[in-house]
N, C-alpha and C positions, 0 to 999 in steps of 0.2 A: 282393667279394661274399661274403654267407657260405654255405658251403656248403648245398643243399637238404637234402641228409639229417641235418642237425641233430636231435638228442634233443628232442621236443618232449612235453611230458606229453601222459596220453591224452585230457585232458579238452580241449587244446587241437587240439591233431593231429585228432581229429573233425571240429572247424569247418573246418579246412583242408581236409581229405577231401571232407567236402561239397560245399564250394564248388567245388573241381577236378574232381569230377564232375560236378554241374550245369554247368561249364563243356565239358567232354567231351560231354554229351548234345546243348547245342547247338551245337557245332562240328559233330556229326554231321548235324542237322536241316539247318545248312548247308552241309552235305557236304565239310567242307574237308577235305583229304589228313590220311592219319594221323600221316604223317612233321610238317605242317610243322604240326597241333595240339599232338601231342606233345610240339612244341620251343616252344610257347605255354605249354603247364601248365607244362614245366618252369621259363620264365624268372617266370612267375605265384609260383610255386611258391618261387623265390630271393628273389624281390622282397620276398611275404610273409614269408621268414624274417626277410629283412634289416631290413624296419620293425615286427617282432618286437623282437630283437636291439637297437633303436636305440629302443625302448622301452622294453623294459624294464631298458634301462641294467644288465646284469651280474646281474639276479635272474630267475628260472624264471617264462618268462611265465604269465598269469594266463588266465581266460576272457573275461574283459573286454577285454585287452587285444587279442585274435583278433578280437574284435568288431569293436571301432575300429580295428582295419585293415582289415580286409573293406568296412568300409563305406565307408570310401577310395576302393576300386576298383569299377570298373564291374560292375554287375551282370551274373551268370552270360547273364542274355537278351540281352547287349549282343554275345553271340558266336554267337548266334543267325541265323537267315535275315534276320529284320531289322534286326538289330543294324548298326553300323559295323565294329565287329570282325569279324563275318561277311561284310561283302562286304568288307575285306579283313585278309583272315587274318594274313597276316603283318606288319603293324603291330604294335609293339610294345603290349601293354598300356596302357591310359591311368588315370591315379589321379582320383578324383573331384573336384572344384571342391570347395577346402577352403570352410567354411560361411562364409557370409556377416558380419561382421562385426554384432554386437549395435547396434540402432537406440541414436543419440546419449540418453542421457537427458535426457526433459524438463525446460525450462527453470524453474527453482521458480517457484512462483504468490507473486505476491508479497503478503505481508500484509496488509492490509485497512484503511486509514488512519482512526488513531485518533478521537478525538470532535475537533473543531474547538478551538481555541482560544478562550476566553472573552472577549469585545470589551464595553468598556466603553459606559458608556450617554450615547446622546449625550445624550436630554431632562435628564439630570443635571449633561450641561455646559452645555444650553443656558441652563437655571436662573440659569448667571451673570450672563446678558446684564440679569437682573434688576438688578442692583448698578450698570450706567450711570446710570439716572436719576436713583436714590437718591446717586450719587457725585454725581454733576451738579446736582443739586437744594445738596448741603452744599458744595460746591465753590464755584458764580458764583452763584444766588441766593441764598442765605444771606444773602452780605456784602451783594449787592446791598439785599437787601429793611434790613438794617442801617442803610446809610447814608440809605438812605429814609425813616427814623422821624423822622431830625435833620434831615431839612427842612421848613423852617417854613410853612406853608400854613394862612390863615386859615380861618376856617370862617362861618356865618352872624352869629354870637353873639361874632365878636372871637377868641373862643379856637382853639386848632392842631386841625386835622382829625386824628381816630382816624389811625392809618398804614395798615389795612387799608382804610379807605374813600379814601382819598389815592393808593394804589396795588390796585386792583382786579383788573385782569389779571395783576400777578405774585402776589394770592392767591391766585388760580385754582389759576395753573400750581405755586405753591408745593404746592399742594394733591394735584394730580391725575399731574403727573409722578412724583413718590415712590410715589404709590401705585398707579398701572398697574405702576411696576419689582417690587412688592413684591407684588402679587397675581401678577406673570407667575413670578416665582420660588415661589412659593409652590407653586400650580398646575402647575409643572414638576418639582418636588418631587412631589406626588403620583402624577402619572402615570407619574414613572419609576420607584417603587416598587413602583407595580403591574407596569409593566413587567419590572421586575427578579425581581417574585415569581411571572409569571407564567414566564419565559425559560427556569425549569430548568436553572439553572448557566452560562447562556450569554451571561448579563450580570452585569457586575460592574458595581462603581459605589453601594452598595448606603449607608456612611456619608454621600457626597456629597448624593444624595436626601435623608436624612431632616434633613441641614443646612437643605437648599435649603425643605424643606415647615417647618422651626421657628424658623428664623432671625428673620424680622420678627415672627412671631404674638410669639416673647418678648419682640427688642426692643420692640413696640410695647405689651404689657403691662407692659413693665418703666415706660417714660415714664409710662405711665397711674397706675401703683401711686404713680410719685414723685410726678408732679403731685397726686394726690388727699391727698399725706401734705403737699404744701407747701400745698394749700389748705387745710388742716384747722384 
């Protein structure tokens, strides 16, 4: 232990003084014997040296340092009439419940998920479904309606029936199948462009529509352009 009467500067030796008197005052208030206060200050009194000493590691303690040990120990009233200390007195000093340990730090907030990914447009796939009837249409009736021309079927007057009046129901559908495929893709085309321009980057798909709304209107101008140069 180190000795009490250590050299202590004056500015820290004050705080100590203090404190061992206010502890003196209520020792008296709770009337403990002089003998066995006395041998209180003084073990107070070593203690303070020592976590002095073991502070300030080999250099001339500071005021600060006096502080943070004082506040260690129990307060001067703790020796008091209602203190612990005072009812009983010879218990050795007790040092204060070192502080609480710093609340865990909150958990980060996590960042804030970015814009959604941009999803492709269905009415610009659906657009394809246009291309069945038109495949279907050049696929089985084509050839169908083909072989149909070469068969011979007289008519009122001796001679072969036109083929369109010979086959009637596969004019129709010659007719009307290709071109519901071709107005459904057309019309799917449009609506997915609007779609697309209204979405604000959240639909892509944007060359596939303006296929789907131009594809027949050309092919079918282009037929038209030739045919009118072959009748000419």
């Amino acid at each position: 232990m180190t000795d009490a009467r250590m050299d202590l500067p004056p500015d820290v030796r004050i705080h100590v003084d203090v404190y061992l008197d206010a502890v003196r005052a209520a020792q008296m208030a709770a009337g403990v014997p002089s003998d066995e206060a006395a041998g209180i200050r003084d073990d107070l009194r070593a203690q303070i040296y020592d976590m002095l000493s073991a502070r300030a590691a080999g250099r001339a303690p500071a005021p600060e340092d006096v502080q943070a040990v004082l506040a260690q120990l129990e307060p001067p009233e703790a020796f008091g009439p209602a203190g612990e200390a005072g009812a009983d007195a010879g218990a050795p000093p007790r040092a204060a419940a070192p502080p609480a340990p710093a609340a865990a730090a909150a958990p980060p907030v996590p960042a804030p998920p970015g814009p959604p990914k941009p999803k492709f447009c269905r009415t610009a796939l659906l657009g394809l479904l246009g291309f069945l009837p038109v495949m279907g249409f050049c696929v089985l009736l084509v050839p169908l309606f083909v072989l149909g021309v070469h068969v011979q079927h007289v008519g009122p007057e001796g001679g072969p029936l036109p083929a369109m009046s010979r086959m009637p129901w596969l004019a129709v559908c010659a007719g009307l199948i290709p071109l519901a495929g071709m107005l459904w893709t057309t019309v799917c085309g449009i609506a997915a462009i609007v779609q697309i321009r209204r979405a604000a980057g959240q639909l892509t798909g944007l060359w596939l529509a303006v296929f789907d709304t131009v594809v027949f209107p050309i092919i079918v101008f282009v037929i038209l352009v030739v045919g009118a140069l072959t009748c000419a």
